[in-house]
C-alpha positions as CSV (number, residue, x, y, z in Angstrom):
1,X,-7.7,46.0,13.5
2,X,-8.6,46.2,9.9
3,X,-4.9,43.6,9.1
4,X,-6.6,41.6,11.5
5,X,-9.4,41.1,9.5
6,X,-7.6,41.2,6.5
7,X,-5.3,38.4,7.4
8,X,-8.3,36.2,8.1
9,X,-10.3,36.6,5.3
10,X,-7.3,35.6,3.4
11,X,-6.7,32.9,5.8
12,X,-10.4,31.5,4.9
13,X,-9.7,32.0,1.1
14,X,-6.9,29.7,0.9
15,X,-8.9,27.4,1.4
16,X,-11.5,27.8,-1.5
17,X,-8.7,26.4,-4.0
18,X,-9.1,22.8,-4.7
19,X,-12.1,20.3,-4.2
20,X,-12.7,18.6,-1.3
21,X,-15.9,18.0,1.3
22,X,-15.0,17.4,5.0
23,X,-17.8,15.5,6.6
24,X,-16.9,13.3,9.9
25,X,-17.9,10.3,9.9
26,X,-18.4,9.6,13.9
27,X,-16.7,6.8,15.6
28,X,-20.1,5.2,16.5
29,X,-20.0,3.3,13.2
30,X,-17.8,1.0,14.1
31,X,-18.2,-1.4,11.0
32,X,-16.9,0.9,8.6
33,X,-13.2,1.9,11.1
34,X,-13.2,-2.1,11.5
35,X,-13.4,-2.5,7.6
36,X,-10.6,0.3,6.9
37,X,-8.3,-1.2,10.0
38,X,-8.6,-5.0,7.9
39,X,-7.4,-3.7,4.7
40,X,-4.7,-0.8,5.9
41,X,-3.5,-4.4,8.1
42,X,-3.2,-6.4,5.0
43,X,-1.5,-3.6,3.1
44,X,-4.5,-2.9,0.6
45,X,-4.4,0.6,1.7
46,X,-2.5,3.2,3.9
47,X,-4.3,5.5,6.7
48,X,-3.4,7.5,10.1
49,X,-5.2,5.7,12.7
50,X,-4.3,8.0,15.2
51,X,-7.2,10.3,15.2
52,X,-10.3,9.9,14.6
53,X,-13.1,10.6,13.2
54,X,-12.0,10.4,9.9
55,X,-14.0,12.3,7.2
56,X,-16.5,10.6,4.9
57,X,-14.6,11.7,1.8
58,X,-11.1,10.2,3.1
59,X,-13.2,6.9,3.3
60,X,-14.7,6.8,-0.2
61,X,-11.6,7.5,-1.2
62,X,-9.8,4.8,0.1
63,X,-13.0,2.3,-1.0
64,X,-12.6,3.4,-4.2
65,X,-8.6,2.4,-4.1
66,X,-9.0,-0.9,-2.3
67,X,-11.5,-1.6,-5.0
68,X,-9.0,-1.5,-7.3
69,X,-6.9,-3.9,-5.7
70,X,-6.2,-7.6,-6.9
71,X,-5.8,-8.6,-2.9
72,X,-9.2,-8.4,-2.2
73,X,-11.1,-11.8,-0.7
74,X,-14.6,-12.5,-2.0
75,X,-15.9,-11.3,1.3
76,X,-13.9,-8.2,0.8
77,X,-15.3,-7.3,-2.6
78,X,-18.9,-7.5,-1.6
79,X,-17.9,-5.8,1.5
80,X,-16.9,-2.6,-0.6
81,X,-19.4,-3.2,-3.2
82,X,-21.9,-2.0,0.0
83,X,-19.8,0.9,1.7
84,X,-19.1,2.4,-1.9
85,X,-23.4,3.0,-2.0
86,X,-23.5,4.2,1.6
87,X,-20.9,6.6,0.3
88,X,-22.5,7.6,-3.2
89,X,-23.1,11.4,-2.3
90,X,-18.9,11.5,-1.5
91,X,-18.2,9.7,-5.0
92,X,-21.1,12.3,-6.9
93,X,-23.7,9.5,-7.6
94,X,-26.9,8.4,-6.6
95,X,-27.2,4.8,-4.1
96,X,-28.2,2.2,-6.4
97,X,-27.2,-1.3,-5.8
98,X,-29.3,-3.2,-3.2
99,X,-31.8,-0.1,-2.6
100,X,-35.7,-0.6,-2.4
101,X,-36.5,2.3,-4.3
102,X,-39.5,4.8,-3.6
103,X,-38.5,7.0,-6.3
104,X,-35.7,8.4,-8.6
105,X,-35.1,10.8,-11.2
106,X,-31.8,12.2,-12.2
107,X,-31.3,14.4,-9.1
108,X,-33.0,12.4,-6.7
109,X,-33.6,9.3,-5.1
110,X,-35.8,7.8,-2.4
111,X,-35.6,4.5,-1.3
112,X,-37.7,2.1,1.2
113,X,-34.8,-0.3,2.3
114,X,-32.9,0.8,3.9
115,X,-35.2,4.2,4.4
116,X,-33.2,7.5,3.1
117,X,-33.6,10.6,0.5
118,X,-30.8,11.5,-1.7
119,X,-30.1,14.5,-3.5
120,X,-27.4,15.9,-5.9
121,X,-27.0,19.0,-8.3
122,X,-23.8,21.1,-10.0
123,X,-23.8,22.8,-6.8
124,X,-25.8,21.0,-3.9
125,X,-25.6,17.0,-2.1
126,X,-27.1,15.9,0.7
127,X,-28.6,12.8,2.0
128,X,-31.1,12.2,4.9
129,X,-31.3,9.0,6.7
130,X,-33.4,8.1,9.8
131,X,-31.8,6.2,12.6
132,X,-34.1,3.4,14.2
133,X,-32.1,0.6,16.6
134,X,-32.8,-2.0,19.3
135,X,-29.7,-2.6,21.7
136,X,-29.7,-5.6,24.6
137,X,-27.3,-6.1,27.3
138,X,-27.4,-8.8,30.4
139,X,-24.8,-9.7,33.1
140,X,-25.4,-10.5,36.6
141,X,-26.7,-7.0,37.3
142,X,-29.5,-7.3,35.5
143,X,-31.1,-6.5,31.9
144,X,-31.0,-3.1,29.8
145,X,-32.6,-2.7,26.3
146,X,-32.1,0.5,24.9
147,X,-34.2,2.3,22.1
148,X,-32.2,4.6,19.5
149,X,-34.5,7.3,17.2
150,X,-33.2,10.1,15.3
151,X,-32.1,11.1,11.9
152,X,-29.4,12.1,10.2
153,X,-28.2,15.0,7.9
154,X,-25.3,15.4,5.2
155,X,-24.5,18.1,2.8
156,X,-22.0,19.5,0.2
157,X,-22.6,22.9,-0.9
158,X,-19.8,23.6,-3.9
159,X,-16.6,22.4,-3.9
160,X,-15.5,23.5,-0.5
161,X,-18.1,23.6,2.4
162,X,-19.6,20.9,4.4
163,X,-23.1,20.9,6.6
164,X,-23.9,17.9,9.0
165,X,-26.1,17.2,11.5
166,X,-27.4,14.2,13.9
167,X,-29.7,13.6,16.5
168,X,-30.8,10.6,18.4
169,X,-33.4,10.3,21.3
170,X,-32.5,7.3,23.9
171,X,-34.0,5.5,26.1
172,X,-33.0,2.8,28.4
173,X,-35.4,0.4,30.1
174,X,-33.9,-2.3,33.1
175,X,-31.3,-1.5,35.5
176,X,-30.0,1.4,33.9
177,X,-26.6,2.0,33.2
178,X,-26.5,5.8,34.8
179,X,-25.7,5.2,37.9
180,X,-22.6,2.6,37.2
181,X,-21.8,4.8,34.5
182,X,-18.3,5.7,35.3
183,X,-16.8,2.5,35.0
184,X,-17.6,1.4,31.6
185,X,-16.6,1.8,27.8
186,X,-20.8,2.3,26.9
187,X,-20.6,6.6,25.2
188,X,-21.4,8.9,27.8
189,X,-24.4,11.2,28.2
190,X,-26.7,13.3,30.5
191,X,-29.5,11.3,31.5
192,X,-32.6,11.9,33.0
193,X,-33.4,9.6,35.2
194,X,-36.7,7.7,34.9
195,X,-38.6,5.0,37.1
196,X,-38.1,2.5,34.1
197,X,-34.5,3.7,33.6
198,X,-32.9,6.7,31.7
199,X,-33.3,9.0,29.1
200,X,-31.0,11.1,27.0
201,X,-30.5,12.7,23.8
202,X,-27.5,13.2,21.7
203,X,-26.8,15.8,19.4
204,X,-24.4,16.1,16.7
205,X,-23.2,18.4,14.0
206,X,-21.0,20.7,12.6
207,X,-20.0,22.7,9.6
208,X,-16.8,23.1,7.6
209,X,-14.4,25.1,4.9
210,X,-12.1,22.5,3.4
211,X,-9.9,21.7,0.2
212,X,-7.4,19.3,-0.8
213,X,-5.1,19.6,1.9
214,X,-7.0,20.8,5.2
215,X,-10.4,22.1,6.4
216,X,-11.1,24.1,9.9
217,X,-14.5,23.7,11.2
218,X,-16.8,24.7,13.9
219,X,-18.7,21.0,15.0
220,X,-19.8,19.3,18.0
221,X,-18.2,15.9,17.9
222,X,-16.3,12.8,19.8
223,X,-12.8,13.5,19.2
224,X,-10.4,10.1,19.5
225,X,-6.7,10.0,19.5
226,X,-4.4,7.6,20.3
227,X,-4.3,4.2,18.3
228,X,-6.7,1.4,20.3
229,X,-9.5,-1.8,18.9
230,X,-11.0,-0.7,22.6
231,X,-10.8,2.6,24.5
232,X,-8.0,4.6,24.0
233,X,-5.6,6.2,26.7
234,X,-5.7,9.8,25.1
235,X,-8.9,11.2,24.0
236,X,-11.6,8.0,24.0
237,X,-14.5,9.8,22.6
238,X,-16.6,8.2,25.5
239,X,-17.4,11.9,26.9
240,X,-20.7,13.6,25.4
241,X,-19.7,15.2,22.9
242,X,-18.4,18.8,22.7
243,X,-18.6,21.9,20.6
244,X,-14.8,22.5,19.0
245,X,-13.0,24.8,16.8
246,X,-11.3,22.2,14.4
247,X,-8.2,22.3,12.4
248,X,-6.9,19.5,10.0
249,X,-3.7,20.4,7.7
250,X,-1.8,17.5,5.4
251,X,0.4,19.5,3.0
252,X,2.3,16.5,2.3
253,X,2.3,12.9,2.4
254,X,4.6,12.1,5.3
255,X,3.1,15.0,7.6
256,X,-0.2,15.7,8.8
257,X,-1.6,18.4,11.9
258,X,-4.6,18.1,13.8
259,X,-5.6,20.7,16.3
260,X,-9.2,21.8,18.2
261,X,-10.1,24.0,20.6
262,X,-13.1,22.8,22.9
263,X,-15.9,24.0,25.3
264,X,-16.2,21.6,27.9
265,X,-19.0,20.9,30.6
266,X,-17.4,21.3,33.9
267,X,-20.4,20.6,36.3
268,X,-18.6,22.8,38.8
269,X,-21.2,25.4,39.4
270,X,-19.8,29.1,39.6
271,X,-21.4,31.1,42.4
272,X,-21.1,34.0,40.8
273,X,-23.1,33.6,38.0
274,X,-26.6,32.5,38.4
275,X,-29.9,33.8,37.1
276,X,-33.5,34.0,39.5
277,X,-36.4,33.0,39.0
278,X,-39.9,35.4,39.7
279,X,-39.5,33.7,43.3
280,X,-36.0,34.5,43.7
281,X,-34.9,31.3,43.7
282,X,-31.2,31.3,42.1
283,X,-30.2,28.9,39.1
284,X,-25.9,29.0,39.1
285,X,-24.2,27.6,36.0
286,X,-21.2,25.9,35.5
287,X,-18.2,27.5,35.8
288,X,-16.1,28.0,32.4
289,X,-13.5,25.1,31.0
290,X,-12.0,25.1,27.7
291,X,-9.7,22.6,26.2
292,X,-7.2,23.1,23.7
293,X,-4.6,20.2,22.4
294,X,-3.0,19.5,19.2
295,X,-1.5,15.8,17.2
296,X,1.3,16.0,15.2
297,X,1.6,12.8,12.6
298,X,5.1,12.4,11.1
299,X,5.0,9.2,8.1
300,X,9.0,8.5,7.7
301,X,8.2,5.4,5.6
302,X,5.0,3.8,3.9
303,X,2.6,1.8,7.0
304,X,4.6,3.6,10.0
305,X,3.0,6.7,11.9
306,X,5.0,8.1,14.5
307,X,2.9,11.7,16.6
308,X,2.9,13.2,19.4
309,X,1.0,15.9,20.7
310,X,-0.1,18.3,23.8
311,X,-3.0,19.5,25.4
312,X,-4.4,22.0,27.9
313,X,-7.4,22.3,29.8
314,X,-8.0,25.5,31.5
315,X,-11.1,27.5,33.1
316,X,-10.8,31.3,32.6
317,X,-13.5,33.7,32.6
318,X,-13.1,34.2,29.3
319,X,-11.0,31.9,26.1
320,X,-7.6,32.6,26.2
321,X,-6.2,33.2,22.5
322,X,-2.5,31.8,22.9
323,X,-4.2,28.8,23.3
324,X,-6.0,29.0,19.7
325,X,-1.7,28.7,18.4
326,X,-2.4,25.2,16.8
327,X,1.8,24.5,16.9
328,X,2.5,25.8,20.7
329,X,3.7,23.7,23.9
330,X,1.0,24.7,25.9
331,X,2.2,24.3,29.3
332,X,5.3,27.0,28.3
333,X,2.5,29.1,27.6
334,X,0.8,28.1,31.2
335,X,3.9,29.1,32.8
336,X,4.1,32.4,31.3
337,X,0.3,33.4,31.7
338,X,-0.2,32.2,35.3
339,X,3.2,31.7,37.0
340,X,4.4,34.9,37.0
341,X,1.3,36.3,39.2
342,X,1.2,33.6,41.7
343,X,-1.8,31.8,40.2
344,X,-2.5,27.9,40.1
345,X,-1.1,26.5,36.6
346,X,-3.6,25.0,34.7
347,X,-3.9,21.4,33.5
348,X,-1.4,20.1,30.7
349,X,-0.7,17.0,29.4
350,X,1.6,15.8,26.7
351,X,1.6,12.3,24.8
352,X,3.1,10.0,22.1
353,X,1.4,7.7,19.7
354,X,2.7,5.1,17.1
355,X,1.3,2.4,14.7
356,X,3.1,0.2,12.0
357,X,1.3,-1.6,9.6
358,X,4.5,-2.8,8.4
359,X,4.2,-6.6,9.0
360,X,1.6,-7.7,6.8
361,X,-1.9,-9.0,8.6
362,X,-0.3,-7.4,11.5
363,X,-0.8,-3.9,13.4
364,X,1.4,-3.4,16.3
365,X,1.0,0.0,18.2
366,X,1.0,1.7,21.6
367,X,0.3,5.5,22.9
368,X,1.5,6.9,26.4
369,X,0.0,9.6,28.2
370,X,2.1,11.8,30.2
371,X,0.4,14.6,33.1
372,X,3.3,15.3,34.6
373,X,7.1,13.8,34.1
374,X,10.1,14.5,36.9
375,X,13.0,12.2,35.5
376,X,13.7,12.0,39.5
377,X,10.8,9.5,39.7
378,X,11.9,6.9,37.5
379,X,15.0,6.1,39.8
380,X,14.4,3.3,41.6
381,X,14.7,4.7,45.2
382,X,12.5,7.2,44.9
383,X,8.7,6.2,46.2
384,X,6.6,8.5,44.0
385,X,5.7,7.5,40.4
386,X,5.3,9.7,37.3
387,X,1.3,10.1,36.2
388,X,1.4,8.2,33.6
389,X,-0.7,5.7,31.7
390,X,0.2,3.3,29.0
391,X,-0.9,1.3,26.4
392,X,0.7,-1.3,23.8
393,X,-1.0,-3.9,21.2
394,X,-1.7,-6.1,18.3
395,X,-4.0,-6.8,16.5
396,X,-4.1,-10.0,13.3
397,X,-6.1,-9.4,10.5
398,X,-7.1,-12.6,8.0
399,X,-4.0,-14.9,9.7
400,X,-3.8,-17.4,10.1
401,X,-7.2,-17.6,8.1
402,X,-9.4,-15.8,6.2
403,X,-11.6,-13.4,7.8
404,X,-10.9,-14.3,11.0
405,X,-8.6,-11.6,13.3
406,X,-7.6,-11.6,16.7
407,X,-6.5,-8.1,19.0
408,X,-4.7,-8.1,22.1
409,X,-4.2,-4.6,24.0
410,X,-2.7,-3.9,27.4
411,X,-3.3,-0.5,29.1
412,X,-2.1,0.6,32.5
413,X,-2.8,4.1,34.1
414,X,-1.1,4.9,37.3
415,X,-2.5,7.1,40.4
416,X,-3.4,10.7,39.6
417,X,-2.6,10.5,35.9
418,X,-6.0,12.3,34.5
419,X,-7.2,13.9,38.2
420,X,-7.1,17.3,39.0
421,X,-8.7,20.0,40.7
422,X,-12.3,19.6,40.1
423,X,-12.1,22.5,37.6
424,X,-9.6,21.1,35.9
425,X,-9.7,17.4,36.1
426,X,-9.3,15.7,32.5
427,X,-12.9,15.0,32.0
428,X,-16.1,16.7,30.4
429,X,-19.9,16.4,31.9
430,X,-18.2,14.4,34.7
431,X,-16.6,11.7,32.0
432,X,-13.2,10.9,31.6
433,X,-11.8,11.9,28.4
434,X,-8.8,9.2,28.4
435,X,-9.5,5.5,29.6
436,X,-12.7,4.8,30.9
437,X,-10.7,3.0,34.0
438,X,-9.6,6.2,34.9
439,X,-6.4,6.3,37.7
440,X,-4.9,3.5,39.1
441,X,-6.0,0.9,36.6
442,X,-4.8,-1.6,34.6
443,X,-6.4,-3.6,32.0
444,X,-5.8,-6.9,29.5
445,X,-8.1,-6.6,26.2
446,X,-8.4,-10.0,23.9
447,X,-10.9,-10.1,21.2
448,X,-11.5,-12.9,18.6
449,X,-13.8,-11.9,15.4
450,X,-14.8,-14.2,12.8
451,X,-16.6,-12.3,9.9
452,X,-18.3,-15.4,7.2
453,X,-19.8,-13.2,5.2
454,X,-20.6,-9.5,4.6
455,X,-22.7,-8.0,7.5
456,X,-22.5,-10.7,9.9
457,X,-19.8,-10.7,12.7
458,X,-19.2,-13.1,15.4
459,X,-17.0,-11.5,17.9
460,X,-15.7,-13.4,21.7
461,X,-13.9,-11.0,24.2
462,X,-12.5,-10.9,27.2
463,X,-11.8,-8.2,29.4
464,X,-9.3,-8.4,32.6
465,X,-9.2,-5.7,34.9
C-alpha cells in the first residue's frame, strides 16, 4: 500500500518541473475558437482542433505568435490587439488597452468597461469578471429571450496549479425551449419549468496540476472531440456539463494524449437506493454511470492531425479502476470484466478523427464514430448496417476575399449508433453526447460569415435535415 502511495506522489511531482497554468477556456466563447480556426486556416499558426476546450494559456500563446506574424490583415491585427488584454493574467500583465479604469496600482486593476478586477503577484493571478447577456430567438414556433447572470473566476497560484470557477443563472421567457429540447444544437441543461418558461443554472469549474508538457485535473466541464464549425459526431459538448478526472500529455511535437474519466447523470432511478422523508415518503436516486474514453493525436507533418480514440460508458455500483488506464482498448477490458460471468457488456465505442490545414485558406476534415463494427455488414447482401455515423467538411477562410469564409459539413448517423440500454445509452442528463440529431439522421451544414471589422460578424446559414 505504502508503493502505492509512493508511486503517486511521485507521479504528482513530475509535474511541478516547468511553468505552465492549465485553465480551460470553455467552448461557449465561440469568438475566440472562430479567431484561432481563421489563422491555423491561413497557416499563421498550427493547433489540434480535435479536442476541445483548449486552455487559456495555449491561446495566449498562440496570440502572442500570430502577432508576430507579417500575414496578418488590418482586421487581424486589431483582432489580436483585443484577445491579447482579455488574456493579460496568461501573458503576466495587467489589461490595459481599451479598459475604463476604476482603479490600478501595480498589483491591481479594476475597470468599469468592460466590468472586471484583476490581480497579480510573484506568486498569485486571478481575474474576476461578471457575465451579464441578452439572447433572442424567433421561428414559427414562437419567441424566446433568454437572460444570462453570473460571474466568473480565474486563478494561478505558482508556476503549476490552476483554480477556475463559473456560474450563470438562466432564464428563458416565450415558448421555451425545454420541451423541444432534444432536437436542437442550443447547450443542454436541467430546467425548472416555469409558467413564463424555464429556468436553469450552470455551473462550472475545476482545478489543475500542470507544466510544460501535460496537467491532470479534477473539473466539471463540456468536453468536445471530433473536428466540426457545428456539432460534432463524437463528444458535442451539448450535454450539461460533468464532473471528470482529466489527463492531457504532449511530450513531443508530433504526439499528444487526452484522456478523462467522467460521472455522468443517468436519470435512471435505482430502486435500491433511496432516502425517506419524516412521512416515509421515499426519494430514489439515479442509478450510477461513469464514462471513461481517451484521444490519441498523431502530427506526421506540419497542418495534418491524424487521432483516434475509445470510449466506455458503464454503470457499476462502484468506479471500476481498469478503466482509469488512460492507453487501454476499453471494450478488451469489457470482455474480460463482464463476459466471463455471463453479465451484459457494457457500452463501447471507438472512433477516428482528421484535419489538414495543409491547403492554405482551406481546412478539410471529417470524424467517424463507430458503436459496433461486423465487417459482415458492409457486404452488400447483407440487410443490417453497421452503427455508425459520419461526418466530412470544409471550411474557406479569407478566399476568395478578405474576411469573408464559407463552411460546408455533412454528417450522417445511422439507426442505433449512440442508443443503448437506458443505463447505458450514449447520453448524460437525458442529452446526447454525439450529434444533437441523434440515430437515424442525416444532416447538410452551409454557413457564410463576413467579419468587416473587429467584433462585428455577419453570419447566413442554412441547415438541411
Amino acid at each position: 500500500m505504502k508503493i502505492k502511495y509512493l508511486f503517486f506522489l511521485l507521479f504528482i511531482l513530475s509535474f511541478v518541473s516547468g511553468n505552465a497554468q492549465d485553465i480551460p477556456l470553455n467552448v461557449s466563447y465561440i469568438r475566440v475558437y472562430d479567431f484561432l480556426d481563421e489563422l491555423a486556416a491561413d497557416q499563421i499558426i498550427e493547433i489540434n482542433s480535435t479536442v476541445k476546450p483548449y486552455s487559456r494559456m495555449f491561446i495566449a500563446q498562440k496570440l502572442v505568435e500570430a502577432n508576430n506574424s507579417l500575414k496578418l490583415n488590418s482586421r487581424q491585427k486589431k483582432e489580436i490587439d483585443f484577445f491579447l488584454n482579455e488574456f493579460s493574467q496568461e501573458l503576466n500583465t495587467l489589461p490595459n488597452n481599451g479598459y475604463v479604469k476604476f482603479w490600478k496600482n501595480d498589483k491591481s486593476i479594476a475597470t468599469l468597461f468592460p466590468p472586471s478586477i484583476h490581480y497579480r503577484d510573484t506568486l498569485f493571478r486571478a481575474c474576476i469578471l461578471p457575465v451579464l447577456s441578452l439572447k433572442t430567438m424567433y421561428n414559427a414556433n414562437g419567441l424566446v429571450i433568454q437572460r444570462s447572470i453570473g460571474a466568473e473566476f480565474n486563478a494561478m497560484i505558482g508556476k503549476n496549479i490552476s483554480i477556475y470557477g463559473s456560474l450563470r443563472d438562466i432564464s428563458n421567457w416565450g415558448d421555451t425551449l425545454s420541451s423541444y429540447h432534444f432536437l436542437n444544437n442550443e447547450p443542454g441543461y436541467e430546467y425548472k419549468e416555469a409558467t413564463y418558461g424555464g429556468d436553469f443554472s450552470d455551473s462550472r469549474g475545476g482545478i489543475k496540476l500542470s507544466n510544460s508538457w501535460g496537467s491532470i485535473g479534477l473539473v466539471k466541464d463540456n468536453p468536445v472531440w471530433g473536428d466540426s464549425y457545428y456539432c460534432s459526431n463524437i463528444l458535442s459538448g451539448r450535454a450539461p456539463s460533468f464532473p471528470m478526472i482529466t489527463l492531457h500529455l504532449k511530450p513531443v511535437s508530433w504526439f499528444e494524449l487526452n484522456y478523462f474519466h467522467g460521472w455522468l447523470i443517468s436519470n435512471v432511478y435505482d430502486s435500491l437506493n433511496y432516502y425517506m422523508d419524516n412521512s416515509g415518503k421515499k426519494f430514489y436516486r439515479p442509478a450510477n454511470k461513469f464514462m471513461a474514453a481517451n484521444m490519441f493525436t498523431f502530427t506526421p507533418f506540419r497542418n495534418f492531425n491524424f487521432s483516434f480514440g475509445n470510449s466506455i460508458i458503464y454503470a457499476e455500483s462502484n468506479i471500476q479502476p481498469a478503466y482509469f488506464i488512460p492507453i487501454a482498448f476499453y471494450k478488451s477490458m469489457d470482455h474480460l470484466l463482464t463476459k466471463g460471468i455471463g453479465a451484459e457488456n457494457q457500452n463501447s465505442q471507438f472512433f477516428i478523427n482528421f484535419s489538414s490545414r495543409n491547403l492554405k485558406h482551406t481546412h478539410i476534415y471529417g470524424s467517424v464514430f463507430v458503436d459496433e463494427l461486423s465487417f459482415s455488414r458492409f457486404l452488400p447482401d447483407n440487410p443490417e448496417h453497421n452503427p455508425i455515423s459520419s461526418k466530412l467538411g470544409i471550411q474557406l477562410t479569407n478566399f476568395p476575399l478578405a474576411n469573408l469564409s464559407a463552411v460546408a459539413e455533412f454528417t450522417t448517423t445511422s439507426m442505433i449508433t449512440y442508443k443503448h440500454y437506458p443505463l447505458l445509452t450514449y447520453a448524460s442528463n437525458s442529452y446526447n453526447l454525439g450529434h444533437y440529431l441523434g440515430d437515424n439522421s442525416r444532416e447538410w451544414y452551409f454557413m457564410l460569415k463576413y467579419k468587416p471589422i473587429r467584433g462585428l460578424d455577419i453570419q447566413l446559414s442554412y441547415i438541411h435535415p
